[in-house]
N, C-alpha and C positions, 0 to 999 in steps of 0.2 A: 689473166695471162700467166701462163705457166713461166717458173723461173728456170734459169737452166740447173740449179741446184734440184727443182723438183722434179724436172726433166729427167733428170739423171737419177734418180731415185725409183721413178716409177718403171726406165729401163731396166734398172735390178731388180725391182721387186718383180715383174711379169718373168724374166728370165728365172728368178727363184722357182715361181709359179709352177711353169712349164718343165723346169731342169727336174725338177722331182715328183712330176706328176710321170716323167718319161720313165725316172729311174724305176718305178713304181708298177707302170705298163711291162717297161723291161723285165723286173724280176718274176710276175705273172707270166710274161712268155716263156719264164725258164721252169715256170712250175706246172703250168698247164701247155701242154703241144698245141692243144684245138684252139683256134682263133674266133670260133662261133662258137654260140647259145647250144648243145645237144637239141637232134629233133624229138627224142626220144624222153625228153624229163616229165617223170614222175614224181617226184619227190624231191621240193625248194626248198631250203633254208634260207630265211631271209631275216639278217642278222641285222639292228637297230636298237644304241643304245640311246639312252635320257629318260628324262620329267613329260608332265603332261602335254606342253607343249612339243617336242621333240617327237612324241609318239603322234598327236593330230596331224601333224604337217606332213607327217610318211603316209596318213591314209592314202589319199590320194594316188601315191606308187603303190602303196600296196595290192588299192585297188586294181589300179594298172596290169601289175602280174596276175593280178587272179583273172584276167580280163583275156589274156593272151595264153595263160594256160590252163583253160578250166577245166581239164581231169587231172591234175597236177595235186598233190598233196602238198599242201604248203603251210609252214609251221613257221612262227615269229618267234627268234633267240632274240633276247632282249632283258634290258637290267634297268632299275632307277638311278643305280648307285649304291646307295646305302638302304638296308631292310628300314622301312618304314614309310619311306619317301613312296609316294604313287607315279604310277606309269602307265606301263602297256596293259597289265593285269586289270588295274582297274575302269579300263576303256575299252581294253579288245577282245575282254572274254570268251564275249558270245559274237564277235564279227563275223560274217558269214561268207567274207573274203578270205578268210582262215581257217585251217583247221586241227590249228593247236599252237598250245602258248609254250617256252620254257623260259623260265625265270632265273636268273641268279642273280647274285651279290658278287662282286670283287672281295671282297674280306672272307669270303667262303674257299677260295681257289687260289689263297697265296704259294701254298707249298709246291714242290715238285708230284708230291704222291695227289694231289686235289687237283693241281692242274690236269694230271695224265688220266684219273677217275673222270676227270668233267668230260674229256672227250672222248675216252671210252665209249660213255653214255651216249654220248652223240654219236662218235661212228657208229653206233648199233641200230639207230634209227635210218641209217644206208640212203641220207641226201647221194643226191647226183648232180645236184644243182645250187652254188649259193650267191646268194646278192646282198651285197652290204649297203645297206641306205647309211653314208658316213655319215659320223657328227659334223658338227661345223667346225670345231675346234681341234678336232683330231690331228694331233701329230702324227711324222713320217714315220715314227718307229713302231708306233702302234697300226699302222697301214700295213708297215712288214708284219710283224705279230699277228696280226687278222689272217694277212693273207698265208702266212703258215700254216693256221690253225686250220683253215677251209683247205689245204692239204690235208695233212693230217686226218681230217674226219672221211676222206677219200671221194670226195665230189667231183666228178667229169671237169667239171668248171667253173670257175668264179669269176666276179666280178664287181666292181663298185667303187672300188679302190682307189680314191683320191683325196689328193692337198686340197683343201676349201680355202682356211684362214690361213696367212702368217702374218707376226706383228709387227714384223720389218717394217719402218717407213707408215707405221699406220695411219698417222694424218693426215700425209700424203693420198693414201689411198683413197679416203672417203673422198677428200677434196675431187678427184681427177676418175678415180674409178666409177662403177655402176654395177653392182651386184644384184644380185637373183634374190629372192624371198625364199624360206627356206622351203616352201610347195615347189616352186618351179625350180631350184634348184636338183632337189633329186630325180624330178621326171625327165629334168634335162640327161639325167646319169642313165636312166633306162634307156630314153629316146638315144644315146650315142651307142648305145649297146646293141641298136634294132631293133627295140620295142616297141609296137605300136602302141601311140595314146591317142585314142580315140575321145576318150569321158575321162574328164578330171570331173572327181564329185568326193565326197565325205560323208561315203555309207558308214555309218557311228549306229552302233544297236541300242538301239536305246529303246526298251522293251515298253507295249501297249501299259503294263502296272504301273511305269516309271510316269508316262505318256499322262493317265490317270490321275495320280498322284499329283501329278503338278495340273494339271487343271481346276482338280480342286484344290489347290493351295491359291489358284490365281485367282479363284472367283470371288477372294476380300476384297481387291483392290478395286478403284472407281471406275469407272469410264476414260479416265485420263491415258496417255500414256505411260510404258513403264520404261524407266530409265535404269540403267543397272552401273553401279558404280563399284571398282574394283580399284582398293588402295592400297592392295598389298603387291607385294613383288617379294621371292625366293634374294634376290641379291639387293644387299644394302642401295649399290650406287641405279638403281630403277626405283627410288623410292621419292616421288610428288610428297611434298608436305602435310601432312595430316590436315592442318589448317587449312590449307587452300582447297582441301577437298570437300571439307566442311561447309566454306563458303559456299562453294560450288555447289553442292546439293540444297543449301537454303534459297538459291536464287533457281534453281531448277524446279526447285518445289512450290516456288511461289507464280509458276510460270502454268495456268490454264490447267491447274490439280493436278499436274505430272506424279508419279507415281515413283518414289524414290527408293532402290532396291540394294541393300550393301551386301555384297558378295564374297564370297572367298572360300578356303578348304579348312580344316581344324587346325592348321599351326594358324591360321589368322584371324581367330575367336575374340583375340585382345584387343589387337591394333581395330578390328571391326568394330567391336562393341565402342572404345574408345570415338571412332568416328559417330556411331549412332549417337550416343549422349553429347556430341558436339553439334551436330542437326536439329537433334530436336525430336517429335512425333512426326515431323513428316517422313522421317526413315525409318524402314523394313530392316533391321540385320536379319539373314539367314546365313550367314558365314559359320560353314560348318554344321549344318542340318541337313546337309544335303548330301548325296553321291556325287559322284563328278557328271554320270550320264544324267541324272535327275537336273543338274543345276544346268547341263549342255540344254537341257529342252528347256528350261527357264529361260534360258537365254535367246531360246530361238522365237519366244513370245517377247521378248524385249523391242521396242523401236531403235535403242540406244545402249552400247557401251562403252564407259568411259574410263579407262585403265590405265598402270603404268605399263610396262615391256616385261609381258609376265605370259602363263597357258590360260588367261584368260582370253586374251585377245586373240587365238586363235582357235578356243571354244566358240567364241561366237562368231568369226569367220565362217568357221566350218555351219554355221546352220544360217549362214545369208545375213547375218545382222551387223549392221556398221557397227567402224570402232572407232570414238576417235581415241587415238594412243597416246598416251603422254610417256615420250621416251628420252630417256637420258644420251650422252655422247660418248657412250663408256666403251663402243665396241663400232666396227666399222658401219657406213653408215646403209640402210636397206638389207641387211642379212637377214631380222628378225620381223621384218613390217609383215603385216597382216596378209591372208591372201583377198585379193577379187579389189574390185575399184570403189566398192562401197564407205571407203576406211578414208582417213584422214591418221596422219601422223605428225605431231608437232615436236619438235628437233633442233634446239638452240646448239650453235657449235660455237663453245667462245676458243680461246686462244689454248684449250690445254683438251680440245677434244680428242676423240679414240686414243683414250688413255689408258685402256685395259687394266683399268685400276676395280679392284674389289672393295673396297671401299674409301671413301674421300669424305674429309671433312668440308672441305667447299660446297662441293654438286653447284657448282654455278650454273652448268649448264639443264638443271631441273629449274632453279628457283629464277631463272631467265624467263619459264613459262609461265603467264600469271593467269590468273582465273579470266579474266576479259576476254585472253584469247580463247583459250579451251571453252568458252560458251559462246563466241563467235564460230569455231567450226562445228558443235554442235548442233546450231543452229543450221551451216548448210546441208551438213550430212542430213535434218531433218525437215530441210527444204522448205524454211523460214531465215528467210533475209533478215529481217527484224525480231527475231524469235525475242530479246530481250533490251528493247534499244532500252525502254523508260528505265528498268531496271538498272542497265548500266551505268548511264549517265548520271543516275540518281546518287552513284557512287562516289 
């Protein structure tokens, strides 16, 4: 039962919400006249920044536009952050829901003379059309900023332009709210716009060599199934304990020759290797041998993955394969759950969750999760009740 302390918080917070998702719509009505979509777009811009995961979770909308306007030229603005970190480049090269990528850096376009060059460039490519699939974290200012810019480059119209997160009251919120997954959140932002979504899918190019390549990589393994385990996580406070994940693959492995698979991209060479020599030979490290799209089709032969809150879990969303996630309480709760109903999410909220903390020496709410559970929902997502009763007890 709600207190009236909480009561009263969750009024502010909604009103926050709302007060500047308006202010937002308002300055867009001052900038664009037209209140509709042009019938006449030729040429989108559809602006999406982030990491691996940020860029999976827009397929879906992206697909959507190409879906509603298919003589349309549509080209994806988009950044990882910092040069080296992967993204949209290394997923959406050859997508065929697009027809061209532009790339930058923030540290490339600090000055006055770089910013007014960057969109130069872009106005010269004469969009009429642009769509921001926000981040989730996005501030208001940067909302303003966007929507400037999408003047500036001389676009008929824009749109996309909203408050997601604030941290106002965040414990509150998970407690009493109910948020969208970050797939349905953006298709909600086209479907308000008047987009028709007919097909949510995640057309990922992932070429017949790639396709190849990993079939014959797969044909060492047994008969068993293949289990794919993913220990790494981009942010400190998403990090399962090594150890535990350890366990966890030795009692997987000892479960009817399952097939034990360690995953990850090249910063996570270490922490991987480090988990293999804690397993044993029943683990596979390939962390870092792989492309992203090579490893998405690995994925899509997997029965199982079992991850922290990272772009793995919605790698393997995206080609139909359960997850169970092993997620921290560091950010509010369901923004980043997996997409489709195949997934499991396990989710301790002690007394100091949605703490938007970047890194904690505690993580109570990780070490709440212990290995029993995480092999009890693995077990249902693989539709064995008893998948390891003797095992467990034996413990």
């Amino acid at each position: 039962m709600k207190s009236l302390k909480d009561k009263t918080a969750l009024i502010v917070v909604q009103f926050i919400y709302n007060f500047l998702n308006f202010l937002l719509s308002a300055f867009r009505g001052l900038l664009f006249i037209r209140k509709t979509i042009p019938g006449n777009v030729r040429n989108i811009l559809v602006f999406r920044f982030g990491n691996i995961g940020d860029t999976i979770c827009a397929v879906p909308a992206m697909n959507v536009i190409r879906e509603n306007f298919p003589e349309a030229k549509i080209v994806l603005l988009s950044s990882p952050g910092r040069p080296g970190a992967a993204g949209a480049k290394e997923i959406l090269e050859n997508a065929e829901f697009l027809d061209g990528l532009i790339i930058y850096y923030p540290e490339e376009i600090k000055s006055l003379n770089e910013k007014y060059n960057f969109i130069r460039k872009i106005k010269k490519e004469r969009f009429d059309l642009f769509i921001e699939l926000p981040a989730n974290l996005t501030g208001f200012s940067a909302e303003i900023r966007n929507m400037v810019f999408s003047k500036l480059i001389g676009v008929k119209y824009a749109f996309g332009f909203r408050i997601n997160t604030i941290r106002l009251f965040a414990k509150v919120q998970s407690d009493y709210l109910k948020f969208d997954n970050e797939v349905e959140r953006l298709l909600k932002i086209l479907k308000a716009e008047g987009v028709a979504i007919e097909n949510i899918s995640f057309p990922l190019p992932v070429s017949e060599e790639d396709r190849e390549f990993v079939n014959n990589f797969l044909e060492k393994f047994s008969n068993g199934k293949i289990i794919a385990l993913n220990p790494n996580a981009k942010r400190e406070t998403n990090l399962w304990p090594l150890e535990r994940y350890a366990e966890l693959g030795r009692w997987l492995a000892a479960d009817n020759g399952n097939n034990i698979l360690i995953i990850g991209g090249k910063a996570d060479k270490e922490r991987a290797a480090r988990l293999k020599q804690m397993i044993g030979e029943d683990a596979i490290n390939v962390a870092g041998k792989f492309s992203l799209l090579q490893t998405i089709e690995i994925l899509r032969h997997c029965s199982l993955l079992i991850s922290n809150d990272t772009g793995a879990v919605h790698m393997a969303s995206a080609v139909g394969t359960p997850v169970v996630g092993i997620y921290s309480a560091w950010q509010l709760k369901g923004k980043w759950y997996p997409y489709g109903k195949k997934s499991i999410v396990l989710r301790k909220e002690p007394e100091c969750h949605t703490c938007y903390l970047n890194k904690c020496k505690q993580l109570d709410c990780l070490k709440l999760i212990d290995v029993n559970e995480v092999l009890d929902k693995a077990g249902e997502v693989l539709h064995k009740k008893n998948l390891w009763p003797n095992l467990i007890t034996a413990r």
